[in-house]
Structure formats: structure tokens, C-alpha cells
N, C-alpha and C positions, 0 to 999 in steps of 0.2 A: 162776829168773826167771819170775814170771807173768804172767801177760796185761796186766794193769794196768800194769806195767812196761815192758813192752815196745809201750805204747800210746804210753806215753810218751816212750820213747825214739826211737822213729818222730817223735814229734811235735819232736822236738828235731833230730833227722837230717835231715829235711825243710825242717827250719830253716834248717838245715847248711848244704845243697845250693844253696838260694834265697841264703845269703848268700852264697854261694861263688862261684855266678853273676854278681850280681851288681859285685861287689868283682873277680873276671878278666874276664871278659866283658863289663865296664862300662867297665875304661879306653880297651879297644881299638874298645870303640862309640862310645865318647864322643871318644877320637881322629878316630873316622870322619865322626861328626855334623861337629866341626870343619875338615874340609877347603878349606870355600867363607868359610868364616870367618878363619879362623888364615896359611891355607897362599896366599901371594901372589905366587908364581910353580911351573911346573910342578916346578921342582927341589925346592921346600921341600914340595909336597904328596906329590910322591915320598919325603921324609924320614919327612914323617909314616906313609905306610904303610908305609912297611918298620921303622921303628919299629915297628909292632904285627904285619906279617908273619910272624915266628915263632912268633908265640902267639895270634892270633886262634881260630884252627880247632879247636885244643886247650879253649880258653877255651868255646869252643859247648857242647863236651861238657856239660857243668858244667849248663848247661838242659836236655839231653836225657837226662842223671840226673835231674834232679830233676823232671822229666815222666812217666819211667817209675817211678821211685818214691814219686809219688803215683800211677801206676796200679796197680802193687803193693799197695802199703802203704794208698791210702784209697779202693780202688775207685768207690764211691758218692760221692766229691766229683769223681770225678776224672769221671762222667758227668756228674754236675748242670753242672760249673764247662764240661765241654765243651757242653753244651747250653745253657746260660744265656750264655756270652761266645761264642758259634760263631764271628760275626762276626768278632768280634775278636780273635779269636785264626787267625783265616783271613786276616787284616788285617797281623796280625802272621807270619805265616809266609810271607807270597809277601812283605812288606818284607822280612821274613831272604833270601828268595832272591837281593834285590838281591846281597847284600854276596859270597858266591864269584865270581859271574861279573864284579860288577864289581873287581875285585882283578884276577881273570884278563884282562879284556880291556881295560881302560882305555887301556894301553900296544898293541893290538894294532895300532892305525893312529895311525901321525905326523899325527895333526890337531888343533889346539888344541878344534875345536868336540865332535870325536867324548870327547877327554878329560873334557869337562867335563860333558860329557850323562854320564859314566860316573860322575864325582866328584859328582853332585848326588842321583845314584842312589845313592850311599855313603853319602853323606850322610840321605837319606833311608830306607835300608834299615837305618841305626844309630838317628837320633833319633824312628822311630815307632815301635819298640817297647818304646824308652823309655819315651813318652810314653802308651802302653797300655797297659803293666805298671804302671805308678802308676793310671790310671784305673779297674783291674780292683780292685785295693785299697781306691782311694775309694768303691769300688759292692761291696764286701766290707763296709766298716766299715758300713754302711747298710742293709745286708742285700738278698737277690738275690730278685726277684719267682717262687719256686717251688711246689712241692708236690707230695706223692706222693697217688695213690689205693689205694682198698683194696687194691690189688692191688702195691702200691710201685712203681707205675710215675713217672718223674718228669714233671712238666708245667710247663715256662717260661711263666708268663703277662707277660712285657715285652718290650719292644724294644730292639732296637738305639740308638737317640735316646737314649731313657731314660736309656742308661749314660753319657751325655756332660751330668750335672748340675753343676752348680758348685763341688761339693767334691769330686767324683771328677776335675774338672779341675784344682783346685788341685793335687792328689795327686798327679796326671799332669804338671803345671808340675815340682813338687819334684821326681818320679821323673826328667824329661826333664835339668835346671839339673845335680841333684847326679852324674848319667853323666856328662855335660858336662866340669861341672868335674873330675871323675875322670881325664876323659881329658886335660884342661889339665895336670894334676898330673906326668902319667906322661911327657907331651913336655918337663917341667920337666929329669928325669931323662937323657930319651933324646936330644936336641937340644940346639943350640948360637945362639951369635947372634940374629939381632933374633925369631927363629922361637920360638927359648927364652923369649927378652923379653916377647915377646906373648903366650905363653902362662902367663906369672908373672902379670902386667897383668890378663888375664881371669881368673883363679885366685881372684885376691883381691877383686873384686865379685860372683864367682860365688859364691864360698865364704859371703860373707855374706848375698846376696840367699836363698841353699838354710837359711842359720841362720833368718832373718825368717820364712820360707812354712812349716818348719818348726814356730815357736811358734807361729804364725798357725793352721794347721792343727789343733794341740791346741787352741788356743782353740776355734775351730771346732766341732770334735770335744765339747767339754766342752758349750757354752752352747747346738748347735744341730742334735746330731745325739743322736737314742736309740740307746742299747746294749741288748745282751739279757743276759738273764739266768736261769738252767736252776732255779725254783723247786722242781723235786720230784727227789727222788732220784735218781742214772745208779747201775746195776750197771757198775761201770769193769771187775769182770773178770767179768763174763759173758757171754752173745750179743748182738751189735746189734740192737737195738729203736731203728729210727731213727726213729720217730714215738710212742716210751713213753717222752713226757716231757712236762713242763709249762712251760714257755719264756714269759719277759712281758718286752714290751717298755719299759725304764726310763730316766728321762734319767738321763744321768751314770754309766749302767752300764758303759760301757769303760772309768770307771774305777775298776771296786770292788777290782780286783786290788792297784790300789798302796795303796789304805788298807788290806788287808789287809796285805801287804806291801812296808811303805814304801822298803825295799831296791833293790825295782824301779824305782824314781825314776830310780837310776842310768841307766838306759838311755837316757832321753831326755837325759837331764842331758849325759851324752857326748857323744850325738851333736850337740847346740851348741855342747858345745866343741869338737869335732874341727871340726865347720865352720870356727868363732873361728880354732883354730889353725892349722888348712890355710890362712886368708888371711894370717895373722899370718907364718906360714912360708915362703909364696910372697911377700911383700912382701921378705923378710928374707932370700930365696936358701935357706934350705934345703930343699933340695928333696926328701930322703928324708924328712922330715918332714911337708912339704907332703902327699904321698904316700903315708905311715902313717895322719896323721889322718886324711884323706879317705877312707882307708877304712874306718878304725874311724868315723866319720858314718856312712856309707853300711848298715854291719853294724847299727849302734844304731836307726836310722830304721825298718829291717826288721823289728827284737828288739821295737823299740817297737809295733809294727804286730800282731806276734805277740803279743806279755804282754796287748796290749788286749785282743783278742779271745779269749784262753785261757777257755775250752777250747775258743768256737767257731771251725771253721774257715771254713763256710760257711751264716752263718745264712738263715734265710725271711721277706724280710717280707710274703710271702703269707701262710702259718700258721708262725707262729712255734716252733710245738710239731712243726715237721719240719726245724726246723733241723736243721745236719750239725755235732758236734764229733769231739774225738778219738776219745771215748768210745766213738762208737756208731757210725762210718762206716767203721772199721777192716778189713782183711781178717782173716782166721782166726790165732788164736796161733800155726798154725805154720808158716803164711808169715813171719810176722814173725820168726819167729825164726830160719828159715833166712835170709832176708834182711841180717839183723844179722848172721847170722856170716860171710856171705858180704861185710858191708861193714867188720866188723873186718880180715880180710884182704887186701882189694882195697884199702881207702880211704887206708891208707899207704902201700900202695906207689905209687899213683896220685897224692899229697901229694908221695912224694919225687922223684918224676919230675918233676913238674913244678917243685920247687923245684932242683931241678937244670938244667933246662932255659932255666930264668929267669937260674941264674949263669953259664949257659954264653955264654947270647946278649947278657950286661951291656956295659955300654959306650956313648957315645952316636955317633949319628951325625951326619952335616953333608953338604951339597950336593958338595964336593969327592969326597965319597965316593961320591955316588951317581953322580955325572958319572964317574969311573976306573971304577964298575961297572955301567953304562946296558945290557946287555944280560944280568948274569946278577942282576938286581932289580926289583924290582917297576917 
């Protein structure tokens, strides 16, 4: 296997990871976001977290793989993108701290007022990193104000503000709506009565409003945003030369991949219809369905996000000729390769655990249950 190969298979692992995240750690966020919304008494909000209690914490993982393997695997994005989003990605990690301690202590004092300070915080510690991981994508597609000197050192020239522009917020709408609905899908599953009901009910507006922002968004993307594009040769298997290259910025370059190949259509193609059919599904009670599609959406939206920008991961629109792709921001061949063999091993058994874990805890739950077990639940 040569370098080239294994640039690429990185580049598809990393894929991996991110959908991975997204698709488990998205219903049980998006459950959480719903609490102040969905859950209309202390017993049915308690439903909804223990619904997601057995698997939230496991679900985390799944970002902090694919955090350390982009610092692995593409060292030099994994500094630019920390230095370019600091903020917000510091935005995003004390929101995460909401979510442990408010699980752990919501229940610690009998008081309606102490609970809901804790549920608001759930709430919040689930739908803003939502709504930040879409925005970092919309300020991706865009390209990120950087650049290295002679010396490769990197230098951020924008702001924080900057990142909150009108199609990195659509992006961050879609990212926040389609968790959302995710987590709507999964209480279709795990719940019973009017808690289930309402969670069908918003399923099936959500499900379409994430189809609309969606095409919306490629529209967008097509008539009013430039894409890049790598004019002069990449050595894909020789040494990173992260600034030997010739990079012009083109409209309607994000999408040369699918006129080259028109195959890739599929992806986005999917993901409106998984939308379509996750409300379709949720109107019509099925609710493993409801549940599949929505996360084949969710994968496609991501795939899509990905095939646009192949090969870059994190272009420049300071100098475009320092953009970062797969090609040339890579670590060493034999990182990569121990890496792979260490994720050919690990990554199924870590797949079977968790699909085991998922059939062990199936079943839904209901308020009668959580009342018979009010001191060993959530």
C-alpha cells in the first residue's frame, strides 16, 4: 500500500469517524436539545434522559476519535483549524461540559426551579455544538482567512464575528434542525404516549424544514459562493509541500467533482430523500425507519460536504496557494500506516460493542417506569 493510498484512506476514515459522531452522538444531543421543548412534565423529561443514558458517554467517544485522528493523521489542519476556530471550538467544549454534570446533578436537589436551571443547561450544552459544527463547515466551504510564512509558521488573519456570516449560519440552522430531528426520531423508538406523539409531530416538520435548508444551501453554495481549485500538479505520494502549489479561486468549483463524476449526485440525492422519508415515516408510525433515514440524511449531508471540497480539507482565502488538502497536510507514510492497522483491529471490535450494547439496552420506556425506579435513574 503506498502513500497515496493511504492518504486516502485517512481521508475516508476521518470521514468515517465524523459520520460516526455525528449519526450516535447526534440523537442523544438532539434528544437533549429537546427537553424544554418535548418533555412537559419532570417524569417525561426524565424519560427522555434515560432514554439516551446508556449511550450518551459511549457516543462522545466517537468525537474524541476523530479529534485525535485528525491530530494524527493531518497534523497541520489539525493546528490551522485549532488556531483559526479557537474560539469556537472553546465555545464548544465548556457547552460539552454542560452535558456530564448536568445529567449527574439535575436530580440532586427536589426542587422544580434547581431542575430546570439543569435541563436548560442540557439543552444548551446539546444544541450549541450543534449549531457550531455546522457553522465551522459553512466558514470551510468558504475558505478560512490564513497563511504560513517562509518559515511555515501559520497566521490567522480573522475573527471571531467573521465566522457567524450568513451561509455559515444557514449551515449551522441545518447542522442544529437535522440533530434535532435525529433526536425526535430516536424518542419515536424509545417512548410511549403523548411524549412519543409529539415527538412524531415535530419529526415530520423538522424532517422537511432540514430537506428545504438543504437544497437551499446548494443553491447557495452554487450561485454565491467560489470554490477552489488545485491548478498545478500535487506529488500525492511524495513529501508535503504545503505551499507547492497553484490554487484559483473559481465560481461553481465545489462542483467540478460531480461533473466529473456524475455518480456522486447520489449523495446529495439521499440525503433529501432520507429527509422526505424520515417525515414520511414519522407521519406513518414507522418508526425504525423514521430512524434509518434520518441517519442515512444526516451521513449524506456530511458525504456531501466532503466530495465538495475533495481534495481540500481546509482551504485559504488569504492565499489560496497555502491551502491544506489531503495530499499535502498528511503526517508521514508510517504513521499512517501504523494507524490503519491499528484501526483495522480496534474499529470492529469497538462497532461490535457498541451494536451489542444498543441491543442489550432496546426497549422503550414510559413514566410508570421511571416512577417504580426514581432512585436508581436518572
Amino acid at each position: 500500500m503506498d502513500y497515496e493510498a493511504l492518504r486516502f484512506i485517512w481521508w475516508v476514515l476521518i470521514g468515517v469517524l465524523l459520520i460516526g459522531f455525528v449519526v450516535t452522538d447526534g440523537f442523544d444531543m438532539g434528544v437533549a436539545a429537546l427537553l424544554k421543548v418535548l418533555g412537559k412534565s419532570n417524569d417525561e423529561r426524565r424519560v427522555m434522559i434515560n432514554a439516551i443514558a446508556p449511550h450518551w458517554d459511549g457516543n462522545q467517544v466517537w468525537l474524541i476519535t476523530a479529534g485525535g485522528a485528525l491530530f494524527a493523521a493531518w497534523p497541520t489542519i489539525y493546528a490551522a483549524s485549532f488556531s483559526g476556530f479557537y474560539i469556537a471550538l472553546m465555545l464548544t467544549l465548556f457547552a460539552l461540559f454542560l452535558r456530564p454534570i448536568g445529567f449527574e446533578y439535575r436530580a440532586k436537589i427536589d426542587s422544580e426551579t434547581w431542575r430546570s436551571r439543569w435541563d436548560w443547561a442540557l439543552t444548551a450544552g446539546s444544541a450549541i455544538p450543534a449549531l457550531i459544527f455546522g457553522v465551522a463547515f459553512g466558514n470551510l466551504l468558504q475558505g478560512v482567512p490564513f497563511y504560513f510564512d517562509d518559515i511555515l509558521r501559520l497566521h490567522y488573519t480573522g475573527g471571531f464575528w467573521a465566522l457567524l456570516n450568513p451561509f455559515a449560519l444557514l449551515a449551522g440552522v441545518l447542522s442544529l434542525l437535522m440533530i434535532v430531528n435525529h433526536g425526535a426520531t430516536y424518542l419515536q423508538l424509545k417512548t410511549e404516549a403523548e411524549l412519543k406523539a409529539r415527538s412524531e409531530k415535530l419529526s415530520v416538520k423538522l424532517a422537511l424544514v432540514c430537506a428545504v435548508i438543504f437544497v437551499l444551501a446548494g443553491v447557495w453554495l452554487f450561485l454565491a459562493v467560489d470554490g477552489y481549485s488545485v491548478t498545478s500538479l500535487i506529488d500525492t505520494n511524495g513529501a508535503n509541500r504545503t505551499t507547492d502549489k497553484t490554487v484559483l479561486i473559481i465560481a461553481g468549483a465545489w462542483f467540478s467533482n460531480y461533473a466529473k463524476w456524475p455518480l456522486l449526485w447520489l449523495a446529495p440525492a439521499l440525503g433529501v430523500v432520507g429527509f422526505l422519508v424520515c417525515a414520511l415515516a414519522s407521519k406513518t408510525q414507522r418508526h425504525i425507519t423514521a430512524f434509518i433515514s434520518s441517519s442515512l440524511a444526516i451521513a449524506m449531508v456530511v458525504l456531501t460536504a466532503g466530495i465538495s471540497m475533495f481534495p481540500f480539507v481546509m482551504p485559504s482565502s488569504t492565499t489560496p496557494a497555502h491551502s491544506l488538502t489531503m495530499w499535502d497536510a498528511t503526517a508521514s507514510e508510517t504513521t499512517l500506516m501504523i494507524m490503519f492497522v491499528v484501526a483495522c483491529i480496534f474499529v470492529p471490535l469497538i462497532l461490535a460493542y457498541t451494536g451489542w450494547s444498543y441491543f442489550v439496552m432496546r426497549g422503550r420506556l414510559n413514566e410508570q417506569h421511571i416512577r417504580d425506579n426514581s432512585h436508581s435513574l436518572y
